[in-house]
N, C-alpha and C positions, 0 to 999 in steps of 0.2 A: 393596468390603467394609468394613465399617465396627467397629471395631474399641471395645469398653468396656471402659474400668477402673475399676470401685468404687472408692472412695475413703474414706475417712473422715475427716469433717468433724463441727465444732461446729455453733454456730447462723449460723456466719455459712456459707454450703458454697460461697464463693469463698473458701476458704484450708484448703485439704486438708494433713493432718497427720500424715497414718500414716507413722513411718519405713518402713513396709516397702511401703507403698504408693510412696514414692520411690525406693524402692530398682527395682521396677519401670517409673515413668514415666521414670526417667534408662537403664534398660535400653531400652526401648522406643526414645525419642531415639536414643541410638546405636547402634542398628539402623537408625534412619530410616524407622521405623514408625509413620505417625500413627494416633492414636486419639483415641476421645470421655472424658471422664470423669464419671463418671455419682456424683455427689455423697451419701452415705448417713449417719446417727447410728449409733452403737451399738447401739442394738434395732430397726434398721431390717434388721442386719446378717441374721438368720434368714429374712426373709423373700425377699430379695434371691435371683434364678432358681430359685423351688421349693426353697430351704431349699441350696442347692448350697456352703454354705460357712459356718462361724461364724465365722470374721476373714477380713480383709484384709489384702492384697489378691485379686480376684479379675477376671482374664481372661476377658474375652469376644475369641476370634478364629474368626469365623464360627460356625461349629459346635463349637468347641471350647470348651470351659472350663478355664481351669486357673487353681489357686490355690498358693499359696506363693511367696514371694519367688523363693526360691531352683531352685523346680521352673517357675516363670516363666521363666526367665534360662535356663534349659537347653532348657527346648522353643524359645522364641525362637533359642538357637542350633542344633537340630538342626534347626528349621524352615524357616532361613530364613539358611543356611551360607552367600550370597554375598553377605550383609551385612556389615558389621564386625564381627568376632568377639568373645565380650563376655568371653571367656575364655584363647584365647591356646594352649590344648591342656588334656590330661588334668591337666598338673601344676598347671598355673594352676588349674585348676576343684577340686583337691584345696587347694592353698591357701586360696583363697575361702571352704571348706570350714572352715578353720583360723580366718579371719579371722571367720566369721560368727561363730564359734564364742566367742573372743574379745572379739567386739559384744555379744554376749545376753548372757553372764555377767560382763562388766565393764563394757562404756559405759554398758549400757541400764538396769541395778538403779542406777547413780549417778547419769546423768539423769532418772530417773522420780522421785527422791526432791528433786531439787531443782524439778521442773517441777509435782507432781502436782497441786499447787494452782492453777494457771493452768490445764492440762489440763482443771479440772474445772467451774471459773470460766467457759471458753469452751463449754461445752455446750448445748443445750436441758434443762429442765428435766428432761422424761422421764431423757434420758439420763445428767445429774447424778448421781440417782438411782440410777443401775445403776452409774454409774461408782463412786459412794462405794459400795454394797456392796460391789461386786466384789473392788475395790482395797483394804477395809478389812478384806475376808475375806480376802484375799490376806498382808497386809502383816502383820496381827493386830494393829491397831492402827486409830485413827485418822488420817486425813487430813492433819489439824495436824499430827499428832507426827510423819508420815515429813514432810512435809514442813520439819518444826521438824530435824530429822535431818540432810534435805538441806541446807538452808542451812550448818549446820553444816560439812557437809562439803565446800563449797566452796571452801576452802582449799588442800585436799589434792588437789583434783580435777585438777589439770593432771598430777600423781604419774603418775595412770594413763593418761595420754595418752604415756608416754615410748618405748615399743614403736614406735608408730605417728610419733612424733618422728623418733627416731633411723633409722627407713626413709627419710624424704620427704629428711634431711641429703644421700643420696645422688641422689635421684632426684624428681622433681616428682608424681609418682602411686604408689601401691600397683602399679600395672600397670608401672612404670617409665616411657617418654618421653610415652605416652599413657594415659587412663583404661582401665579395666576394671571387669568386674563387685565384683570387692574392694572398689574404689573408694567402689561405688552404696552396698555395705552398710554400712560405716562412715557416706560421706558421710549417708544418710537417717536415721542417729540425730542428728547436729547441725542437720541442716535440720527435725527434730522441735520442737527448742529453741529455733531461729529462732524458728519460724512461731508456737508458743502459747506465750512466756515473754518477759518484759523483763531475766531473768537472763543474763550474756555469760558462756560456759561458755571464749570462746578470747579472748586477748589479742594485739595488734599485736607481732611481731614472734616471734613463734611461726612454724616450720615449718607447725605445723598450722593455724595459722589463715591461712597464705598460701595450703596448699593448697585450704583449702577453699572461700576467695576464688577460686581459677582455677576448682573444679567450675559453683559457680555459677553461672560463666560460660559454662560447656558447652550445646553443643545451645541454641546460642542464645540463652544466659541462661533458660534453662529453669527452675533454682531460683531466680533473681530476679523470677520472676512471680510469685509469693508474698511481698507484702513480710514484712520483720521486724517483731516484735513490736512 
């Protein structure tokens, strides 16, 4: 059975960038579930199995579809429970819950303002395009200016890493001696910033930039088959 994951890519679609398309391929790996990835733009996204989804990422296993990061990582564990577990039990998964939570309204508004320019730089035209409205209708502003924003706020950006800090002081993963699904969802906002930015969001000698050295190196070096920017 042959196994797809959409992806979403710029113009180049050997260097796939969706955080939450990571957050699923590093769930996948440690399951030990191979699969294809099947490479898509932004307005390729609608057309992609009969219209079965508007973002990424999305799951093909056999006959099944499923989409969401998060709803990914759950079926993957109810489906396939003599695998590694990507969660650990209820509480874990209620966590994960917490940390995602954490990801969207903190990591991901402070990386998108310092990346969005590179983000949009690495496109096909078409999707440029869709990208600057979308993002510009979004932000209510121009391009430059979050992106003139983000820089700015680069400074202060390590501030918000201090939660996720002061966990790894105790223990080498979100999951503790080994990775877990928490892990994926954090880790695939920085492997976002990797892969489309020359901006360094983590410094040497950071907790978190140690850990996020050891993820990479998970399943293989899984996140280091995408080089960095």
């Amino acid at each position: 059975m042959t196994r797809k994951l959409y992806s979403l890519c710029g113009s180049d679609r050997a260097r796939p960038f969706s955080p939450h398309v990571w957050k699923t391929a590093m769930s996948l790996a440690h399951k030990g579930l191979d699969f294809d990835t099947v490479p898509i733009g932004f307005t390729e996204i609608p057309a992609v199995e009969d219209g079965a989804t508007r973002l990424v990422p999305l799951l093909r296993d056999g006959e099944r579809l499923v989409k969401d990061s998060f709803e990914i990582a759950q079926y993957l564990e109810r489906n396939y429970p003599d695998r590694p577990t990507l969660f650990g039990g209820d509480g874990a998964m209620a966590i994960a819950r917490f940390v995602e939570g954490w990801s969207q309204t903190t990591l991901h508004p402070a990386i998108t303002r310092v990346i969005i320019r590179d983000i949009h730089d690495r496109l096909d035209p078409v999707d440029q395009a869709y990208f600057r409205e979308s993002r510009e209708k979004r932000f209510g502003t121009s391009l430059e200016a979050v992106a003139e924003s983000g820089a700015a706020s680069l400074e202060t950006f390590a501030q918000k890493l201090e939660p996720l800090r002061h966990m790894l002081k105790f223990q080498d993963f979100l999951g503790g001696a080994t990775p877990l699904f928490a892990d994926y969802i954090v880790f695939g906002a920085f492997q976002w910033a990797r892969i489309v930015s020359p901006q360094r969001l983590l410094h040497s000698g950071d907790p978190v930039t140690d850990w996020f050295e050891r993820c990479l190196d998970l399943h293989g070096g899984l996140g280091r088959s995408v080089t960095a920017a």
